[in-house]
PyMOL Python script that loads the backbone (N, CA, C, O; Angstrom):
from pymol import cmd

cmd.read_pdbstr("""\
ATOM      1  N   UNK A   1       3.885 -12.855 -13.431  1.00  0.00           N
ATOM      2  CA  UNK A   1       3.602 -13.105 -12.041  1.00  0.00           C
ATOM      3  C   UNK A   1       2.419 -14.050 -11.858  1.00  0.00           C
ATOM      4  O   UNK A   1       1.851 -14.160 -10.772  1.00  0.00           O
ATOM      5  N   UNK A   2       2.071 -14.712 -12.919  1.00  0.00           N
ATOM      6  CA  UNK A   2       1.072 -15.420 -13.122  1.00  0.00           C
ATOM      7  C   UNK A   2       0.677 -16.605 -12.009  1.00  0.00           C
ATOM      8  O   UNK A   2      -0.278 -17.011 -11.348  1.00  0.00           O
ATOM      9  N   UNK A   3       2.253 -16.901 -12.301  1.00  0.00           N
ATOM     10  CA  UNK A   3       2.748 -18.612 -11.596  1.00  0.00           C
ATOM     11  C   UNK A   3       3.006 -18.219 -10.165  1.00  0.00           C
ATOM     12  O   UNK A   3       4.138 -18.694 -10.081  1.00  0.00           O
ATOM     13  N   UNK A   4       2.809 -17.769  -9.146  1.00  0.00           N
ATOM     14  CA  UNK A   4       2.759 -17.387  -7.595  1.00  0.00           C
ATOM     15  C   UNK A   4       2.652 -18.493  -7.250  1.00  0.00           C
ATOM     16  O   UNK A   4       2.110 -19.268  -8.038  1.00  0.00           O
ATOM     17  N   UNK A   5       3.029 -18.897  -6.208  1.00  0.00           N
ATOM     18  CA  UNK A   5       2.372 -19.480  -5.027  1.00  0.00           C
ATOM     19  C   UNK A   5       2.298 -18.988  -4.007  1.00  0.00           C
ATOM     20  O   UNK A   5       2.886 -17.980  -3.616  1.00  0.00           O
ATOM     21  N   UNK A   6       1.206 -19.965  -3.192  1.00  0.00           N
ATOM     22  CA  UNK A   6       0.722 -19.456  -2.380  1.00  0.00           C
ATOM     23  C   UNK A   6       1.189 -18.866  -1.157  1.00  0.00           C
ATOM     24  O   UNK A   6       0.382 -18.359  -0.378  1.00  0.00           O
ATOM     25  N   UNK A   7       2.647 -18.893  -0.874  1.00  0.00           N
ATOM     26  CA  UNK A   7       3.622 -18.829  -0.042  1.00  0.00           C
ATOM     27  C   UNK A   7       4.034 -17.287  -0.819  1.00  0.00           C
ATOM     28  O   UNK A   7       3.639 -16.363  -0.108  1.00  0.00           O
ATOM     29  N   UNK A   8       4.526 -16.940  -1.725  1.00  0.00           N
ATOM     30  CA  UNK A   8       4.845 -15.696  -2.329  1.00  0.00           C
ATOM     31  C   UNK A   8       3.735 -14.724  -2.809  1.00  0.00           C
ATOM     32  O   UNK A   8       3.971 -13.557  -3.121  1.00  0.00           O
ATOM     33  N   UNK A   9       2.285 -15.399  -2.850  1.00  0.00           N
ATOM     34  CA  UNK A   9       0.833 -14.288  -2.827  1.00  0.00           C
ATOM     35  C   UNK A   9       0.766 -13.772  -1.407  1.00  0.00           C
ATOM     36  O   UNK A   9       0.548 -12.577  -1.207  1.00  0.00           O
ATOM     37  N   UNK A  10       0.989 -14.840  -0.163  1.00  0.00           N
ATOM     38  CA  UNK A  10       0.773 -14.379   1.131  1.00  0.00           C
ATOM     39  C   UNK A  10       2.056 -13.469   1.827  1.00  0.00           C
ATOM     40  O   UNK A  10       1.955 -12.865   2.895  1.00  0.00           O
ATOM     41  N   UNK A  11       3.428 -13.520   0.865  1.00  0.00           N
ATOM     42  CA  UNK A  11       4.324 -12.341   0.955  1.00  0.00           C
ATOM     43  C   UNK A  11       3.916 -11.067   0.499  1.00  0.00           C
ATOM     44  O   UNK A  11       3.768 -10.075   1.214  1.00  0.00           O
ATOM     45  N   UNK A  12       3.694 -11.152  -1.036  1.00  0.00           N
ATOM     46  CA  UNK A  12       2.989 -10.021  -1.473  1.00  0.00           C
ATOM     47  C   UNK A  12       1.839  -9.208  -1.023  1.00  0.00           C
ATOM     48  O   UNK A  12       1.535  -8.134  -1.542  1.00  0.00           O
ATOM     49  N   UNK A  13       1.226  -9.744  -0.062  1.00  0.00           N
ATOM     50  CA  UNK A  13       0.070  -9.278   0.569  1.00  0.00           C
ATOM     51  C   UNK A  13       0.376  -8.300   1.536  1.00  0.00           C
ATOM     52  O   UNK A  13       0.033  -7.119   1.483  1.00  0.00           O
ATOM     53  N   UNK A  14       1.257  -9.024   2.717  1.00  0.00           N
ATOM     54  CA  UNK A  14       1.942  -8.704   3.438  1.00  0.00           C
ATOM     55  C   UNK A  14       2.953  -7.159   3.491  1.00  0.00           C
ATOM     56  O   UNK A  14       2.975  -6.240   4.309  1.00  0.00           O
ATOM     57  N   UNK A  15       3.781  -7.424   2.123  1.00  0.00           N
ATOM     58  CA  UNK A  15       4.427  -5.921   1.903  1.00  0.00           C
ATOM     59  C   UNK A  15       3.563  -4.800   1.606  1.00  0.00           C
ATOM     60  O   UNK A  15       3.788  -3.592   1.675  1.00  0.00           O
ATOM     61  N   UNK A  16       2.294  -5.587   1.182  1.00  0.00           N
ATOM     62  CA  UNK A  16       0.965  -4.379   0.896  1.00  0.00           C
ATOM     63  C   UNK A  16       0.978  -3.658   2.299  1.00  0.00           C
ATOM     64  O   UNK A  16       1.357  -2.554   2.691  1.00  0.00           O
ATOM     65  N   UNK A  17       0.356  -4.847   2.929  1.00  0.00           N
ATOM     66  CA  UNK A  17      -0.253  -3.845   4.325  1.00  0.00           C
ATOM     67  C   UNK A  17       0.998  -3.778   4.947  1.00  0.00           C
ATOM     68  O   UNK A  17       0.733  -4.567   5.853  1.00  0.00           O
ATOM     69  N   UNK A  18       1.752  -3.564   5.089  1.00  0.00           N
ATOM     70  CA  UNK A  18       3.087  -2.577   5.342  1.00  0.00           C
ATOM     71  C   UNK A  18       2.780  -1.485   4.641  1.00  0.00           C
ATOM     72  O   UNK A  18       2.483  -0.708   5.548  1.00  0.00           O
ATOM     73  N   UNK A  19       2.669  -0.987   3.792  1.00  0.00           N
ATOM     74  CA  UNK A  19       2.679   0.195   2.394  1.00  0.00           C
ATOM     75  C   UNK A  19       1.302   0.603   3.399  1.00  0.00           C
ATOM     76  O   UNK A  19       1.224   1.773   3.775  1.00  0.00           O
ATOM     77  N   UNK A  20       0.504  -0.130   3.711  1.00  0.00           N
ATOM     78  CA  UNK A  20      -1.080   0.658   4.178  1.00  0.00           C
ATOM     79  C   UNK A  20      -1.102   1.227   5.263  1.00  0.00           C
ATOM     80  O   UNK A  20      -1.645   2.325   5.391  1.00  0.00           O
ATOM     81  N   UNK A  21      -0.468   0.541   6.334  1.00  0.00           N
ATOM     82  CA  UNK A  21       0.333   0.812   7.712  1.00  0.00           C
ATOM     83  C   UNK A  21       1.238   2.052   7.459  1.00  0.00           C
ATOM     84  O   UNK A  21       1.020   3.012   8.199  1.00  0.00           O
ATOM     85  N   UNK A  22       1.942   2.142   6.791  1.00  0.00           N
ATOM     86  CA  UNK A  22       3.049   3.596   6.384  1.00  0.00           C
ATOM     87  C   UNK A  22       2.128   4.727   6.361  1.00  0.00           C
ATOM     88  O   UNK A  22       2.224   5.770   7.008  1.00  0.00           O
ATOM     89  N   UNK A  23       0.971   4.289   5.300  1.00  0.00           N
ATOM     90  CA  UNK A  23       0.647   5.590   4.552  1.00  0.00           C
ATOM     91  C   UNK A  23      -0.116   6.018   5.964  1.00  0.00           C
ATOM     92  O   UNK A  23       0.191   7.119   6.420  1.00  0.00           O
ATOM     93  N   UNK A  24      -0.986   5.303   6.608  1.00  0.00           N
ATOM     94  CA  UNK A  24      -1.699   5.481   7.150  1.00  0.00           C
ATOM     95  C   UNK A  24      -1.210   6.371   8.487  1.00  0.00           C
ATOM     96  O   UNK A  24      -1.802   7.315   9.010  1.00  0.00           O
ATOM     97  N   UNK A  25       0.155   5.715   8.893  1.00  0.00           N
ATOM     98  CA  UNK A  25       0.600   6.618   9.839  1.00  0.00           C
ATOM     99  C   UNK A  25       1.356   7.776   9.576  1.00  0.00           C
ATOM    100  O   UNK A  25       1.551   8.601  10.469  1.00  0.00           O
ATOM    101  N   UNK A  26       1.925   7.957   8.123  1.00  0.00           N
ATOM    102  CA  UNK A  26       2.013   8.981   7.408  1.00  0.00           C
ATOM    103  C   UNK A  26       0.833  10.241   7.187  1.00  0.00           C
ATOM    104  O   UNK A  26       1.082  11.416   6.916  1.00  0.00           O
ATOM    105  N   UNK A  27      -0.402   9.670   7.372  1.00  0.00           N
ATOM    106  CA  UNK A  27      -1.719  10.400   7.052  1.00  0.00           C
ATOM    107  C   UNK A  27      -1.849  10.887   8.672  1.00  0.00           C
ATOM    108  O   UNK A  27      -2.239  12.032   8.902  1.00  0.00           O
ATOM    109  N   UNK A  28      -1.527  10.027   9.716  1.00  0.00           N
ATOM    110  CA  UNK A  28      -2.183  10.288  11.017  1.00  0.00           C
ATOM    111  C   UNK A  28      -1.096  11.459  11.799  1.00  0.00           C
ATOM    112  O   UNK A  28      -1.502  12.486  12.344  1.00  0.00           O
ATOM    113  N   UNK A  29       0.641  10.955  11.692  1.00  0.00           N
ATOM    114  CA  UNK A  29       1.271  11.799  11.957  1.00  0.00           C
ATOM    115  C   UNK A  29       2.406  12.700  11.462  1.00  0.00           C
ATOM    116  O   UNK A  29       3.457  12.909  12.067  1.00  0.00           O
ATOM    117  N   UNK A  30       1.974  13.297  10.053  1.00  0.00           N
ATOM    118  CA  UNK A  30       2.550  13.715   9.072  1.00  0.00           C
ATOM    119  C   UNK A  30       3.952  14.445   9.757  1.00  0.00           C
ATOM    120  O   UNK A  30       4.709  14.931   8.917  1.00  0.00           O
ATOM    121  N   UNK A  31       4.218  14.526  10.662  1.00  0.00           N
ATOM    122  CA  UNK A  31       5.040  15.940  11.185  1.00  0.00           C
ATOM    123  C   UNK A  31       6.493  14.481  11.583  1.00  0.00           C
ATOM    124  O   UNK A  31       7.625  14.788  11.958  1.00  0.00           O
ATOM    125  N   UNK A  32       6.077  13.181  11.392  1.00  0.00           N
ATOM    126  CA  UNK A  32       7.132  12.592  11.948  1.00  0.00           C
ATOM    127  C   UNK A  32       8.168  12.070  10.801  1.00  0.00           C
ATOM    128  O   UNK A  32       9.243  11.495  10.965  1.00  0.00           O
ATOM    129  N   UNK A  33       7.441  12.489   9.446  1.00  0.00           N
ATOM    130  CA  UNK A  33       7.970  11.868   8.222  1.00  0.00           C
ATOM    131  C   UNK A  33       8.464  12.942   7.239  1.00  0.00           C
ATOM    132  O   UNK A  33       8.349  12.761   6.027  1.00  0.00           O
ATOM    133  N   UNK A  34       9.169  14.377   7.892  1.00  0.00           N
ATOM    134  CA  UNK A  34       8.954  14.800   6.830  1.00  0.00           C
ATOM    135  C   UNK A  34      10.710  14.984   6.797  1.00  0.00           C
ATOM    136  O   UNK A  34      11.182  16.092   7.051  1.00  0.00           O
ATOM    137  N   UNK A  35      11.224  14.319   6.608  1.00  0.00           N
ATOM    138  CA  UNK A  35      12.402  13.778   6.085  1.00  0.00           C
ATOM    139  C   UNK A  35      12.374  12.965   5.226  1.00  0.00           C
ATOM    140  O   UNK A  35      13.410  12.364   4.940  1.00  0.00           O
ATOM    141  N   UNK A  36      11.168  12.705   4.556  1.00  0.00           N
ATOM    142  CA  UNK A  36      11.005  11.810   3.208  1.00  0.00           C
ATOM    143  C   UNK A  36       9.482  12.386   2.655  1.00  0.00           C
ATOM    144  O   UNK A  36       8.370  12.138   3.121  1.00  0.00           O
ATOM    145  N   UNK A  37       9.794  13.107   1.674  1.00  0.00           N
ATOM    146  CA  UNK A  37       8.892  14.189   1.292  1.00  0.00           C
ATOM    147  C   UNK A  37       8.190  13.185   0.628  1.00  0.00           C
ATOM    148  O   UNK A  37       6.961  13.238   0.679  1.00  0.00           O
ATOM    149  N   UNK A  38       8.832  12.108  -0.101  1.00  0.00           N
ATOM    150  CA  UNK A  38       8.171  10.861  -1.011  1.00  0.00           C
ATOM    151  C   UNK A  38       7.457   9.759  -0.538  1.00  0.00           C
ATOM    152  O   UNK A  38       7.017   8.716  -1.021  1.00  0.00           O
ATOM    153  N   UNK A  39       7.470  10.177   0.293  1.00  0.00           N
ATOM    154  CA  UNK A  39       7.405   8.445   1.346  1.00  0.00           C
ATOM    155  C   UNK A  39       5.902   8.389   1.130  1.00  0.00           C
ATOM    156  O   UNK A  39       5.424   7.261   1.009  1.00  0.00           O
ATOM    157  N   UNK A  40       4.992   9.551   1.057  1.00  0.00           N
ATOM    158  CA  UNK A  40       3.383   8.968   0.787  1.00  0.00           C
ATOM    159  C   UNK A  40       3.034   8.371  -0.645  1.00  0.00           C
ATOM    160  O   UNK A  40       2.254   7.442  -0.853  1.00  0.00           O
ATOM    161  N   UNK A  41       3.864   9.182  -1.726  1.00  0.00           N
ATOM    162  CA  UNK A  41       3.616   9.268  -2.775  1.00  0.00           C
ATOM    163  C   UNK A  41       4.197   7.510  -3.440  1.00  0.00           C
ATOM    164  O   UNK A  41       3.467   6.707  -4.021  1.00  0.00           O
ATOM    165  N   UNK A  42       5.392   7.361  -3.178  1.00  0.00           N
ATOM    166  CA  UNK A  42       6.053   6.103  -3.417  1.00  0.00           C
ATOM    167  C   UNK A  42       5.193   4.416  -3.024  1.00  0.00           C
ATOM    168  O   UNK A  42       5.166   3.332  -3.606  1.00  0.00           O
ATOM    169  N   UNK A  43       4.509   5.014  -1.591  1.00  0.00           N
ATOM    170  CA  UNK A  43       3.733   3.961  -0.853  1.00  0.00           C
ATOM    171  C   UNK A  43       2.219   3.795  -1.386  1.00  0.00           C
ATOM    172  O   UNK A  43       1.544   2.767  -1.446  1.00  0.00           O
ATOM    173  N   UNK A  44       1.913   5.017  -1.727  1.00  0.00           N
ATOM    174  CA  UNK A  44       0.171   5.047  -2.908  1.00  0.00           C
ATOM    175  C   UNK A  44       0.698   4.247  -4.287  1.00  0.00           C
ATOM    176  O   UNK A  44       0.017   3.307  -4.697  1.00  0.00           O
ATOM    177  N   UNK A  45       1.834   4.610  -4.946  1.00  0.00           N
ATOM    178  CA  UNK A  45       1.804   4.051  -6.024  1.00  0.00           C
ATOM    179  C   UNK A  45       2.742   2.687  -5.973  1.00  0.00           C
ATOM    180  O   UNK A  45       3.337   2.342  -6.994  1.00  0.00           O
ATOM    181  N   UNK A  46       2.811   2.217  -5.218  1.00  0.00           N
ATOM    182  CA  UNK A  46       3.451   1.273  -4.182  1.00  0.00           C
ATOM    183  C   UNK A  46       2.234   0.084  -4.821  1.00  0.00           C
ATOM    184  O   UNK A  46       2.295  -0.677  -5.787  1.00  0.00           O
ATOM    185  N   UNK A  47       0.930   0.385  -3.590  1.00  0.00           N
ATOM    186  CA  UNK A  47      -0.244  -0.471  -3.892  1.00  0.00           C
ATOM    187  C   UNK A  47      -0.952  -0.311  -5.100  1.00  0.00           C
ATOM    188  O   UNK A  47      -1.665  -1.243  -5.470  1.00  0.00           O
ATOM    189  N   UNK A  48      -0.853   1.003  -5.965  1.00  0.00           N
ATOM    190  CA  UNK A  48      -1.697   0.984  -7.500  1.00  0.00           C
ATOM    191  C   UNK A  48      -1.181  -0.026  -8.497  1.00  0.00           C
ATOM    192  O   UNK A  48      -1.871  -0.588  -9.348  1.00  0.00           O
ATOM    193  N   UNK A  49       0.351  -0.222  -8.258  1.00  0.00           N
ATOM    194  CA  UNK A  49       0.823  -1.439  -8.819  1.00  0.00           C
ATOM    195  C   UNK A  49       0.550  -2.394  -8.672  1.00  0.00           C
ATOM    196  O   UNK A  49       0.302  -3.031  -9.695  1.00  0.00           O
ATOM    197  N   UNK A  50       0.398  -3.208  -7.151  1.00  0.00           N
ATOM    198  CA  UNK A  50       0.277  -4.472  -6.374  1.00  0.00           C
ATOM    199  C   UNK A  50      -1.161  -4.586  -6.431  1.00  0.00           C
ATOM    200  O   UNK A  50      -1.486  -5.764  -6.286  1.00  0.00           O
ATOM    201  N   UNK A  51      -2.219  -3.758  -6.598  1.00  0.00           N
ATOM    202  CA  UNK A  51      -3.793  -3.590  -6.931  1.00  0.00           C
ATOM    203  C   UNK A  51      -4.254  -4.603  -8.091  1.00  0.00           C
ATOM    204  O   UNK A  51      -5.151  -5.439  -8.200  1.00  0.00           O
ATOM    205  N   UNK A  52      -3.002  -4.031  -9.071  1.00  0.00           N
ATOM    206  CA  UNK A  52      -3.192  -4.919 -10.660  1.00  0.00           C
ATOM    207  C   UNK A  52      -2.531  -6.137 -10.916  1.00  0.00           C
ATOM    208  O   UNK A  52      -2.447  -6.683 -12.016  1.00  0.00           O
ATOM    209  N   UNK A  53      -1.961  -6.626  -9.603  1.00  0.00           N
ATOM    210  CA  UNK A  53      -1.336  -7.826 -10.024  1.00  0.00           C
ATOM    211  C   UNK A  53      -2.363  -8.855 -10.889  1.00  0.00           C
ATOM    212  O   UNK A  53      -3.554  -8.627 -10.678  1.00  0.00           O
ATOM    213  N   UNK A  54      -2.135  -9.715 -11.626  1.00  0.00           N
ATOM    214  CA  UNK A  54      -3.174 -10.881 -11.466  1.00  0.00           C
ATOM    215  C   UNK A  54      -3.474 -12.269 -10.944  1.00  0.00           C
ATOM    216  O   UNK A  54      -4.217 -13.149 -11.380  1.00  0.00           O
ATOM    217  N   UNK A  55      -2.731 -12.215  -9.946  1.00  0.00           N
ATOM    218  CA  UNK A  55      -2.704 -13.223  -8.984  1.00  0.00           C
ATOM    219  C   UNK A  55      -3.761 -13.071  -7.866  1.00  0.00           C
ATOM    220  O   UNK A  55      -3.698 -14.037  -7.106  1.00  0.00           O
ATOM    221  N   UNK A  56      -4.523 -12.353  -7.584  1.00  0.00           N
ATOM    222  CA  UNK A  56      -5.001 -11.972  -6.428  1.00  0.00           C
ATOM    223  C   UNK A  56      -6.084 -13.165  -6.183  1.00  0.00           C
ATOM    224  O   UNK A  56      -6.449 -13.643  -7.257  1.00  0.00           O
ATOM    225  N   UNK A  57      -6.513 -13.592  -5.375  1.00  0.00           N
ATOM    226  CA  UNK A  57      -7.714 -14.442  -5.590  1.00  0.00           C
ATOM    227  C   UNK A  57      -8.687 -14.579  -4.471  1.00  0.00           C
ATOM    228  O   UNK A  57      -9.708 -15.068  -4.955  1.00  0.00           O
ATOM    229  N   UNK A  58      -8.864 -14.331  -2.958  1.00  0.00           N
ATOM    230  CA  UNK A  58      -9.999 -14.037  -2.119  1.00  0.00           C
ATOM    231  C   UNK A  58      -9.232 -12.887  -1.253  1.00  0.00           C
ATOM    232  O   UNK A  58      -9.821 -12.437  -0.270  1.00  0.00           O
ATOM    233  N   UNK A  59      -8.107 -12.461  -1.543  1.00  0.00           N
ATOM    234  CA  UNK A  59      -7.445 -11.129  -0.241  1.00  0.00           C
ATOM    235  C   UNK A  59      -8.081 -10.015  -0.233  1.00  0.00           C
ATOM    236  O   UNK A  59      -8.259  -9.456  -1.315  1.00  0.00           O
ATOM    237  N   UNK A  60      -8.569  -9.427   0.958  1.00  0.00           N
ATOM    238  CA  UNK A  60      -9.463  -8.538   1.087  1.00  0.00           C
ATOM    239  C   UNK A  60      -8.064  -7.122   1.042  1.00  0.00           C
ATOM    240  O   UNK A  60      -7.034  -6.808   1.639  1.00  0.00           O
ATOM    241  N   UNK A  61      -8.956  -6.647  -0.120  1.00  0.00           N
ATOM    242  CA  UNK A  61      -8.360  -5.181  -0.860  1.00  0.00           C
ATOM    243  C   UNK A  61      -8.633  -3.767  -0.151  1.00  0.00           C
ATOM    244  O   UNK A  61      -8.056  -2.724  -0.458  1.00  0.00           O
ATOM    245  N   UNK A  62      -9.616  -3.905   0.856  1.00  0.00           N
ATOM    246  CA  UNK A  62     -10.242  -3.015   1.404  1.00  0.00           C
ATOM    247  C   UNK A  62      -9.151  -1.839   2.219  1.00  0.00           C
ATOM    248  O   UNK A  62      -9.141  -0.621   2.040  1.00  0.00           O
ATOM    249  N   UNK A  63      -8.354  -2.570   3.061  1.00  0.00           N
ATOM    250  CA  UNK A  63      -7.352  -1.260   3.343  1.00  0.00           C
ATOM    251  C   UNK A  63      -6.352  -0.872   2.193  1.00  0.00           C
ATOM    252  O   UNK A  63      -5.844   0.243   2.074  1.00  0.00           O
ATOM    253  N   UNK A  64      -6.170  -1.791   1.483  1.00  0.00           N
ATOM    254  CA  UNK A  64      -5.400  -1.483   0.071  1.00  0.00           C
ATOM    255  C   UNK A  64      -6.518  -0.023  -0.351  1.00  0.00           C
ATOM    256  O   UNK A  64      -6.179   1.077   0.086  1.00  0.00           O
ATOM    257  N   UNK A  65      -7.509  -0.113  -1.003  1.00  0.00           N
ATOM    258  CA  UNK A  65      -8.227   0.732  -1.649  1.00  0.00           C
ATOM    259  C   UNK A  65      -8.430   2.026  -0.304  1.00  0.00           C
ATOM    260  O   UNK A  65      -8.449   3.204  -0.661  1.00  0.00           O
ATOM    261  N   UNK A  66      -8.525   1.792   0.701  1.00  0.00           N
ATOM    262  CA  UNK A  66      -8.611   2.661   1.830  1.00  0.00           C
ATOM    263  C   UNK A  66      -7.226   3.572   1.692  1.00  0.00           C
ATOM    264  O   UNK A  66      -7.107   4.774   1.453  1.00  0.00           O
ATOM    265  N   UNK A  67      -6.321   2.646   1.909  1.00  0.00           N
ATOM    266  CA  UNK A  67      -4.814   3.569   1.768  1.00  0.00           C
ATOM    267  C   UNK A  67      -4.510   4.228   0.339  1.00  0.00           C
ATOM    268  O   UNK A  67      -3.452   4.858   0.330  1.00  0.00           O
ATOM    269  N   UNK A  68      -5.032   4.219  -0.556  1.00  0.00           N
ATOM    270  CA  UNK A  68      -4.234   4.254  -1.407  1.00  0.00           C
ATOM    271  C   UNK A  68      -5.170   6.038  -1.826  1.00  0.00           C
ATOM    272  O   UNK A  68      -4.620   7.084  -2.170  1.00  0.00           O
ATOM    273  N   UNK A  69      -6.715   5.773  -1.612  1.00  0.00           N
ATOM    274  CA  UNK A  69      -7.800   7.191  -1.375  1.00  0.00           C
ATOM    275  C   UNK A  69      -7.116   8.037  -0.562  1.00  0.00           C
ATOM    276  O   UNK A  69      -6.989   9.214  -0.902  1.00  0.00           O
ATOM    277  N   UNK A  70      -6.417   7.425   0.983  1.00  0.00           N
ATOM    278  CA  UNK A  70      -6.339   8.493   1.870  1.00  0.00           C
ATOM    279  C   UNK A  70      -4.840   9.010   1.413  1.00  0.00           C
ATOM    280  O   UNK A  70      -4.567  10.199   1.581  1.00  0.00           O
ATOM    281  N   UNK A  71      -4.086   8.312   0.963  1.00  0.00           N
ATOM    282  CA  UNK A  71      -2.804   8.826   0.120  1.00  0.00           C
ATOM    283  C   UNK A  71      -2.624   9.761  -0.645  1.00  0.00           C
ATOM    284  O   UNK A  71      -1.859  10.725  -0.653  1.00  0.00           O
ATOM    285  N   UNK A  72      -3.917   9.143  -1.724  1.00  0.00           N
ATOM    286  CA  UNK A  72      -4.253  10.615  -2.866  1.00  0.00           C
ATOM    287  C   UNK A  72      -4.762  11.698  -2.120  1.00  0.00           C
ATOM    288  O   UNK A  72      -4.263  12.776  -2.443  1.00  0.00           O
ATOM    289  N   UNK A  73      -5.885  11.756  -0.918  1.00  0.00           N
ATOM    290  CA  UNK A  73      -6.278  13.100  -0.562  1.00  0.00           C
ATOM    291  C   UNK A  73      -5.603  13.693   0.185  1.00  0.00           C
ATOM    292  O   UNK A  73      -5.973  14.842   0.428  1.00  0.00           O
ATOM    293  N   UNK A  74      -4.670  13.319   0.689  1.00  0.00           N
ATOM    294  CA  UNK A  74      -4.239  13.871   1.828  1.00  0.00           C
ATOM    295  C   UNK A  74      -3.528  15.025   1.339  1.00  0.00           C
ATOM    296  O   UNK A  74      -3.239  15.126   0.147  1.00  0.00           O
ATOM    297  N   UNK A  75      -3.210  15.961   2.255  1.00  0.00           N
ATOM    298  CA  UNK A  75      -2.949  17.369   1.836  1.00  0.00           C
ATOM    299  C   UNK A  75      -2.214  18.360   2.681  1.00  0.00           C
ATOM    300  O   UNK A  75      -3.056  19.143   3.120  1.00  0.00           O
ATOM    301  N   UNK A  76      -0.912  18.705   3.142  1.00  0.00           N
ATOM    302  CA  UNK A  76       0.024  18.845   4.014  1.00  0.00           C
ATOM    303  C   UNK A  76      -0.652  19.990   4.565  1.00  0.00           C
ATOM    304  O   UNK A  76      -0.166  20.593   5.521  1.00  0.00           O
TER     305      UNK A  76
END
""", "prot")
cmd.dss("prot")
cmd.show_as("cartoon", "prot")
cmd.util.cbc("prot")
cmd.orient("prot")
């Protein structure tokens, strides 16, 4: 994934904060998702993957690393 451009880093970014947006409203209104018992778990390890890409180069990680904490703690 070395060879990106900059057109497919700013996709990849993108499906992130989708995944951060999920978890997050997964975290806020747990009672609307629970027809997908996986859906937090899939979307945390979603971004632990996309975290390690090595393409990354000034994209701010911050709701990445935000979502991915409130993913792991969260607790039904």
């Amino acid at each position: 994934m070395a060879n990106e451009t900059a057109a497919e880093i700013a996709q990849h970014y993108s499906a992130a904060m989708d995944s951060v947006n999920l978890i997050n409203a997964v975290v806020a209104d747990p009672d609307s998702y629970t027809d997908d018992a996986t859906v937090l778990s899939r979307n945390v390890d979603h971004l632990k993957i996309v975290k390690g890409w090595d393409f990354w180069t000034d994209e701010d990680m911050t709701a990445v690393n935000s979502a991915i904490t409130s993913g792991n703690n969260y607790t039904a």
